[in-house]
N, CA, C and O atoms as a GROMACS GRO file, in nm:
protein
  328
    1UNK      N    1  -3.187  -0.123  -4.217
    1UNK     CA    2  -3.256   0.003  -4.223
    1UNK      C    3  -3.358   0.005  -4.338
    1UNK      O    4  -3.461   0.071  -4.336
    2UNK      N    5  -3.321  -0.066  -4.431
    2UNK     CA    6  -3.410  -0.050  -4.593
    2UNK      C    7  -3.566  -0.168  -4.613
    2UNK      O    8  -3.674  -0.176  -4.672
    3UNK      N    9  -3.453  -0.262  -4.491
    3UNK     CA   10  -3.582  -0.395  -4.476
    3UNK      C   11  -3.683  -0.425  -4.368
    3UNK      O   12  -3.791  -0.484  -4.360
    4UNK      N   13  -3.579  -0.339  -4.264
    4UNK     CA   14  -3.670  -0.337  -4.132
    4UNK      C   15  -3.692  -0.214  -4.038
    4UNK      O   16  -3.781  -0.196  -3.954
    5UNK      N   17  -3.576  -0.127  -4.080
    5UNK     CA   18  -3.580  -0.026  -4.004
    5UNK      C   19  -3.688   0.108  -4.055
    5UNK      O   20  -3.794   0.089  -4.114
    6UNK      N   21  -3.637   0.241  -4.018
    6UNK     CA   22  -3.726   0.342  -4.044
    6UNK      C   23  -3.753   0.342  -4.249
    6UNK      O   24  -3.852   0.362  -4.319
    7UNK      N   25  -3.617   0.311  -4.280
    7UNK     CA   26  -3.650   0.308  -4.462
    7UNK      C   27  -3.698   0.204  -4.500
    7UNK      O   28  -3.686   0.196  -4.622
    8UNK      N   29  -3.758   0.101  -4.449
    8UNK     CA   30  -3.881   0.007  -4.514
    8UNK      C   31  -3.962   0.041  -4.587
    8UNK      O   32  -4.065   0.098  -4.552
    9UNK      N   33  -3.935   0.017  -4.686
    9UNK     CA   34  -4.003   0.038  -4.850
    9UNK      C   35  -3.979   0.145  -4.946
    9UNK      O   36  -4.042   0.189  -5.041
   10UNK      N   37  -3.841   0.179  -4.876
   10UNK     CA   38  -3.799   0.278  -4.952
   10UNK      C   39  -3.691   0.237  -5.068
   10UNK      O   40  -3.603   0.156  -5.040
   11UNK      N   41  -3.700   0.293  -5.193
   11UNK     CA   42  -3.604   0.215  -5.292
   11UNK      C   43  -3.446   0.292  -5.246
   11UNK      O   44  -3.422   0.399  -5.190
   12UNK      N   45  -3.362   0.193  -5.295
   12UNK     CA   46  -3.236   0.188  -5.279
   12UNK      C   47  -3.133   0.254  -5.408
   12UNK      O   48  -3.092   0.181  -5.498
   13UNK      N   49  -3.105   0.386  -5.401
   13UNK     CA   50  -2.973   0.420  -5.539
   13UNK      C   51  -2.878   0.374  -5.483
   13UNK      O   52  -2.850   0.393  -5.365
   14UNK      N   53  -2.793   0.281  -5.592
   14UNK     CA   54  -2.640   0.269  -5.545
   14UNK      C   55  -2.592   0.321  -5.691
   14UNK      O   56  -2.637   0.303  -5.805
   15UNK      N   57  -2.461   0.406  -5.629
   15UNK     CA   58  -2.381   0.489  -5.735
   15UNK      C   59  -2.229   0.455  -5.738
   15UNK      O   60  -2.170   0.458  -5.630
   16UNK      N   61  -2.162   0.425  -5.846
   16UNK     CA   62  -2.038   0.305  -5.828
   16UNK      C   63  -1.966   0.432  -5.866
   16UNK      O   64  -2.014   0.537  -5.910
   17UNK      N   65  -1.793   0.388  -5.830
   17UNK     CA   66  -1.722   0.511  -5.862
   17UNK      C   67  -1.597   0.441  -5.904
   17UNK      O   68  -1.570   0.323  -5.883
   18UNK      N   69  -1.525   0.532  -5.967
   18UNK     CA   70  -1.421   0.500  -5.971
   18UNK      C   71  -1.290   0.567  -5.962
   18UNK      O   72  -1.306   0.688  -5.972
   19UNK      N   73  -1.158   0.531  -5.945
   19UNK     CA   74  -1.057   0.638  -5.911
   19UNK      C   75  -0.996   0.694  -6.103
   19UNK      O   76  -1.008   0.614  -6.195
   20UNK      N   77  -0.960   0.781  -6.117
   20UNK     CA   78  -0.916   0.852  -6.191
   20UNK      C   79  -0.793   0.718  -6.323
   20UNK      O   80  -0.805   0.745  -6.443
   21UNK      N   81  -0.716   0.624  -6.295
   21UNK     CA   82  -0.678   0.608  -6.375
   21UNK      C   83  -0.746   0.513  -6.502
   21UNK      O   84  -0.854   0.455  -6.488
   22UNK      N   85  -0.664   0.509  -6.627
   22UNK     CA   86  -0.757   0.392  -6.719
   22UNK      C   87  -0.852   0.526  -6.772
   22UNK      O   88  -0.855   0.645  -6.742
   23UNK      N   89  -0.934   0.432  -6.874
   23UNK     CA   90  -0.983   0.511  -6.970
   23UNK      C   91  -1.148   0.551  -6.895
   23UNK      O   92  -1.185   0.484  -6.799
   24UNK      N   93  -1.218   0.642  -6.938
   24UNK     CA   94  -1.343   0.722  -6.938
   24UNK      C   95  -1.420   0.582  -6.907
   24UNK      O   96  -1.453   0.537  -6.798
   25UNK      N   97  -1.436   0.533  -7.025
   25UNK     CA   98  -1.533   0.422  -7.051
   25UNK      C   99  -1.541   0.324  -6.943
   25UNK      O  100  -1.636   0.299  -6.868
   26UNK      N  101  -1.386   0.258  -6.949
   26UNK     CA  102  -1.386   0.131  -6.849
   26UNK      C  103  -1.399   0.148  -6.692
   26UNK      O  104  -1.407   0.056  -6.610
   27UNK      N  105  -1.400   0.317  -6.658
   27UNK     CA  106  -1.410   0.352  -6.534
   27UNK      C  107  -1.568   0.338  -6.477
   27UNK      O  108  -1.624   0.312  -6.371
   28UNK      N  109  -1.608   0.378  -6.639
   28UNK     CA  110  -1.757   0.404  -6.588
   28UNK      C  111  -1.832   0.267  -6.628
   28UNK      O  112  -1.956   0.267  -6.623
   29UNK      N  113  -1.767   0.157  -6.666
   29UNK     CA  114  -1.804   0.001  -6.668
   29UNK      C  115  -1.767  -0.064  -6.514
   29UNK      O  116  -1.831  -0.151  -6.456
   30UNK      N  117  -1.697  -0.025  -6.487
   30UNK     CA  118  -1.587  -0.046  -6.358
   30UNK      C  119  -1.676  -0.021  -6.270
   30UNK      O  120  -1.746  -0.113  -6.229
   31UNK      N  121  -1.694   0.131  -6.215
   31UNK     CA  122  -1.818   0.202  -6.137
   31UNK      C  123  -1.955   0.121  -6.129
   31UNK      O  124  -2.009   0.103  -6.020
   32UNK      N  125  -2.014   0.068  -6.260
   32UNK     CA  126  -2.125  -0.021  -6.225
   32UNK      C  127  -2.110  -0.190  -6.174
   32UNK      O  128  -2.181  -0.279  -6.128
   33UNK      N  129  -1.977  -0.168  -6.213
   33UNK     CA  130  -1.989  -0.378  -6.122
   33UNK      C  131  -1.975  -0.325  -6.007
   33UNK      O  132  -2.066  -0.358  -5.930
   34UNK      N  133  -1.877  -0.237  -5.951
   34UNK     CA  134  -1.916  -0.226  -5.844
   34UNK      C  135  -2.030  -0.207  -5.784
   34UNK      O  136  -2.050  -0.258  -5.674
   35UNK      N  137  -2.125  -0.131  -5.847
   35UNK     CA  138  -2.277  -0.106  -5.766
   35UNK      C  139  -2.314  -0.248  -5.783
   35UNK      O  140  -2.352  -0.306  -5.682
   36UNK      N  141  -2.311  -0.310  -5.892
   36UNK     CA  142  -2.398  -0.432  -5.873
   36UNK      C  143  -2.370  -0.544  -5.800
   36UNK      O  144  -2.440  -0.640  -5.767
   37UNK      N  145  -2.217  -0.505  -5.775
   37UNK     CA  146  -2.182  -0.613  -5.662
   37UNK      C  147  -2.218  -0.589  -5.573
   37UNK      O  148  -2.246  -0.688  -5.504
   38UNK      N  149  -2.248  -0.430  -5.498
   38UNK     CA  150  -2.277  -0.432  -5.394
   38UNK      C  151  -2.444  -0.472  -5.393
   38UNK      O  152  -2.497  -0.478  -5.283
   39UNK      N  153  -2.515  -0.496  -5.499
   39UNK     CA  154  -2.653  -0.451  -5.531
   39UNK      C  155  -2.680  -0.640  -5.464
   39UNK      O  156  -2.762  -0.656  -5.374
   40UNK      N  157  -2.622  -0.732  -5.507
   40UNK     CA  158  -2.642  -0.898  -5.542
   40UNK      C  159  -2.562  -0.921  -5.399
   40UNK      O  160  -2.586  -1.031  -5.348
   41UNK      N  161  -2.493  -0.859  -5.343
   41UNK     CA  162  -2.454  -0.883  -5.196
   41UNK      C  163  -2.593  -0.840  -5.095
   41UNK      O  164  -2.615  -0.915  -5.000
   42UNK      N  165  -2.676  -0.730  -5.116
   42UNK     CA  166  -2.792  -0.678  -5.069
   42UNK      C  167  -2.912  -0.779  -5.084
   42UNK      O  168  -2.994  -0.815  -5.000
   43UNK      N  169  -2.896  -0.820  -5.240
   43UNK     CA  170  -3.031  -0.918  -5.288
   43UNK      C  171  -3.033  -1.056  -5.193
   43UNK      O  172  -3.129  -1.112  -5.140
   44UNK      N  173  -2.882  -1.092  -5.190
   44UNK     CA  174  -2.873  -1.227  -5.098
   44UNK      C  175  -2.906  -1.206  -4.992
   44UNK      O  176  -2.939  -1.307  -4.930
   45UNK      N  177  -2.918  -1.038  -4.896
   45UNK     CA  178  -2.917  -1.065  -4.769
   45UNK      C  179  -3.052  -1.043  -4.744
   45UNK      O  180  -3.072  -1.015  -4.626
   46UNK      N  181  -3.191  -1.048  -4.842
   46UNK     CA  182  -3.309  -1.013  -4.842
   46UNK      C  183  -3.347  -0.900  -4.922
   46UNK      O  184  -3.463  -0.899  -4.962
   47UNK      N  185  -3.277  -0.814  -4.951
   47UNK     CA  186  -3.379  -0.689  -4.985
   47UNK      C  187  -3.408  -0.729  -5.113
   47UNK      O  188  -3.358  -0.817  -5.184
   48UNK      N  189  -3.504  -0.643  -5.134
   48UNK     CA  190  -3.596  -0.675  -5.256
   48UNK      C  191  -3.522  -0.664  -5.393
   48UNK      O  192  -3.511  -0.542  -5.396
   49UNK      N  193  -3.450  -0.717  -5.534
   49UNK     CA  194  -3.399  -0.652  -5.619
   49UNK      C  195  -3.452  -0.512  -5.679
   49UNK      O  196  -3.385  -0.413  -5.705
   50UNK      N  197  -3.603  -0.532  -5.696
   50UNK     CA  198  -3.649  -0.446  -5.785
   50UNK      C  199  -3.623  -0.299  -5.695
   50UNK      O  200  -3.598  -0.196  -5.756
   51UNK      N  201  -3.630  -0.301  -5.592
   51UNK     CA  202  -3.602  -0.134  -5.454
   51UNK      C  203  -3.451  -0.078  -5.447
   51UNK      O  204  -3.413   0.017  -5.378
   52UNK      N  205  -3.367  -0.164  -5.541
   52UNK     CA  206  -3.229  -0.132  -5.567
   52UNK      C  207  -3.173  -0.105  -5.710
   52UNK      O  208  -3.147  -0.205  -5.778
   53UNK      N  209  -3.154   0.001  -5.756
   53UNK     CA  210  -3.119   0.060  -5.814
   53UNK      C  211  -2.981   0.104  -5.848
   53UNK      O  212  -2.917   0.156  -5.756
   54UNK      N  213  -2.903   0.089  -6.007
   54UNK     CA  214  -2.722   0.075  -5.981
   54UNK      C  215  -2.721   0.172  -6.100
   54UNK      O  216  -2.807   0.168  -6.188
   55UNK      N  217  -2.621   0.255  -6.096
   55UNK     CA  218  -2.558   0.346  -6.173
   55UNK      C  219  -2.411   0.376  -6.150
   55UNK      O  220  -2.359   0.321  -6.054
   56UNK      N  221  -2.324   0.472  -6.240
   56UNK     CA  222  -2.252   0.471  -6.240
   56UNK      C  223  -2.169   0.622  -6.284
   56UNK      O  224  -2.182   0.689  -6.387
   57UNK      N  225  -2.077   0.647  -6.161
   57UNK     CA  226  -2.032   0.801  -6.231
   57UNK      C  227  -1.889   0.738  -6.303
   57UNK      O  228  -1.851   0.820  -6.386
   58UNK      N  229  -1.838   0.670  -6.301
   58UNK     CA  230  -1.711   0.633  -6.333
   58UNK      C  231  -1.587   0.720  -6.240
   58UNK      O  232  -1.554   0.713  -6.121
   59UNK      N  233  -1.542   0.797  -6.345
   59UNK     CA  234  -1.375   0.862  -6.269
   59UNK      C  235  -1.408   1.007  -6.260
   59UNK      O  236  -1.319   1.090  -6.239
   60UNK      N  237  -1.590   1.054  -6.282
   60UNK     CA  238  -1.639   1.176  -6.248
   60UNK      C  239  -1.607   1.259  -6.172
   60UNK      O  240  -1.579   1.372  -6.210
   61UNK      N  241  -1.602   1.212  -6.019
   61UNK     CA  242  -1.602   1.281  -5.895
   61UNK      C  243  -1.480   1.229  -5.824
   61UNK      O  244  -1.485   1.230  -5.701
   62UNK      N  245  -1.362   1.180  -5.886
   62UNK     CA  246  -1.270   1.137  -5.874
   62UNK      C  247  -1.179   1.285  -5.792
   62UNK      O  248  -1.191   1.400  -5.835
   63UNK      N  249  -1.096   1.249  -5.675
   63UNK     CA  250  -1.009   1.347  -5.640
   63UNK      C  251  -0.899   1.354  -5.570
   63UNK      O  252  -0.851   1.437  -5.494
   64UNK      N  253  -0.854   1.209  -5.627
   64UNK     CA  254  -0.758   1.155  -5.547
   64UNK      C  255  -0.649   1.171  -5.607
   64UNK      O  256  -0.662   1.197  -5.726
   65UNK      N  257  -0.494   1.164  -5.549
   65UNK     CA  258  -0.353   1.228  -5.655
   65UNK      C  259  -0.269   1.075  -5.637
   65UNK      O  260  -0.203   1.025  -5.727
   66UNK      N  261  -0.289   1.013  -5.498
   66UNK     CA  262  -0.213   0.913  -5.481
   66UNK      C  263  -0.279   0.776  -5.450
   66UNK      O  264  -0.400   0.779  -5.467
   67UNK      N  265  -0.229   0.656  -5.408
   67UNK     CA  266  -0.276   0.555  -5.400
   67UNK      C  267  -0.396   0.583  -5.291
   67UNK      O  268  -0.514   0.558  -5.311
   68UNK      N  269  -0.345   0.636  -5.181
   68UNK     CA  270  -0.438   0.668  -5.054
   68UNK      C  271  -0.569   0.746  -5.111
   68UNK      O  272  -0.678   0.709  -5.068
   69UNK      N  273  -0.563   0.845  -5.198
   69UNK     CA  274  -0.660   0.941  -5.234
   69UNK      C  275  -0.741   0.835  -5.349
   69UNK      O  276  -0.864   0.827  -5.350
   70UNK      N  277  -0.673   0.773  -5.424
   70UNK     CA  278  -0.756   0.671  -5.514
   70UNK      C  279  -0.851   0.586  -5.461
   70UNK      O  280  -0.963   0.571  -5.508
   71UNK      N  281  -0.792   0.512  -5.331
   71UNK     CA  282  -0.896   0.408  -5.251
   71UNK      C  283  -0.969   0.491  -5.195
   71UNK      O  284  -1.033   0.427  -5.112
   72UNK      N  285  -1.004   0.626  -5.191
   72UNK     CA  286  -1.142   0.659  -5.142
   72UNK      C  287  -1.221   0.699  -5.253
   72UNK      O  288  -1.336   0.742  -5.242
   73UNK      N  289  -1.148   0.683  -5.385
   73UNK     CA  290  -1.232   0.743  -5.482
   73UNK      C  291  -1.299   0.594  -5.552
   73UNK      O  292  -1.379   0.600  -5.645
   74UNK      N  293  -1.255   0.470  -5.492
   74UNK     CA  294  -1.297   0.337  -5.606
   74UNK      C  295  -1.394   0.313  -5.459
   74UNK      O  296  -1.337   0.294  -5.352
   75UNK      N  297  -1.571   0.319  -5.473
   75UNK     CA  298  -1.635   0.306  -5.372
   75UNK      C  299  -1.764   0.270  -5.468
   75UNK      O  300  -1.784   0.242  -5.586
   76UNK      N  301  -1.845   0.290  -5.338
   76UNK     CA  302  -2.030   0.321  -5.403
   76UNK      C  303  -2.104   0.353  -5.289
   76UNK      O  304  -2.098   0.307  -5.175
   77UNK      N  305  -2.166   0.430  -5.333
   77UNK     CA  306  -2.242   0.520  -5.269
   77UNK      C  307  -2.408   0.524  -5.258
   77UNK      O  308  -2.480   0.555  -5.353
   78UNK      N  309  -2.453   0.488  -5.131
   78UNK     CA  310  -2.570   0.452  -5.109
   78UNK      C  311  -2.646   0.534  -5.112
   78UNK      O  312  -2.636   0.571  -4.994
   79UNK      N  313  -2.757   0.627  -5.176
   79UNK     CA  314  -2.862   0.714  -5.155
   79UNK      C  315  -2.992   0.661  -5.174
   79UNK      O  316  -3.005   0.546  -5.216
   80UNK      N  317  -3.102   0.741  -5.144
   80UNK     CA  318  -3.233   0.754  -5.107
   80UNK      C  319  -3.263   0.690  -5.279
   80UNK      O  320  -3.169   0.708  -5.356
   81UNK      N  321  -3.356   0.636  -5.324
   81UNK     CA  322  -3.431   0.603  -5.447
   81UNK      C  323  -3.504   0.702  -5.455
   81UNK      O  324  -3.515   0.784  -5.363
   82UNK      N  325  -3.594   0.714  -5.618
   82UNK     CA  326  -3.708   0.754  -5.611
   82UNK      C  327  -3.824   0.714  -5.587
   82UNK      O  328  -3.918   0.793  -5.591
   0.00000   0.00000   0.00000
């Protein structure tokens, strides 16, 4: 969609997350490998590095109580660039 489809040439936010346990910091260190893993999985499959973009909320938007609610909170989240 970003390389060939209708969003061709549109830049890429990826936003890393993380689930609630562990400290502030390492969540929100945590949150960005994830974006960038997903970012260097993207770069290999063609897209451009510089149109991808990685940040990180850490255990921000976290809202999970149990193991099940945690694995939807350790993700990343693809939005529109500027």
């Amino acid at each position: 969609c970003f390389m060939t489809g209708p969003l061709k040439g549109q830049k890429m936010r990826l936003v890393g997350h993380a689930d609630p346990r562990g400290e502030d910091n390492y969540n929100l260190v945590l949150g960005g490998q994830r974006a960038d893993n997903v970012k260097k999985t993207l770069v290999a499959e063609g897209m451009a590095a510089d149109m991808v973009q990685t940040s990180s909320r850490g255990e921000e938007d976290a809202t999970g109580a149990d193991e099940t609610g945690w694995a939807k909170d350790r993700r990343v989240d693809v939005q529109l660039g500027d």
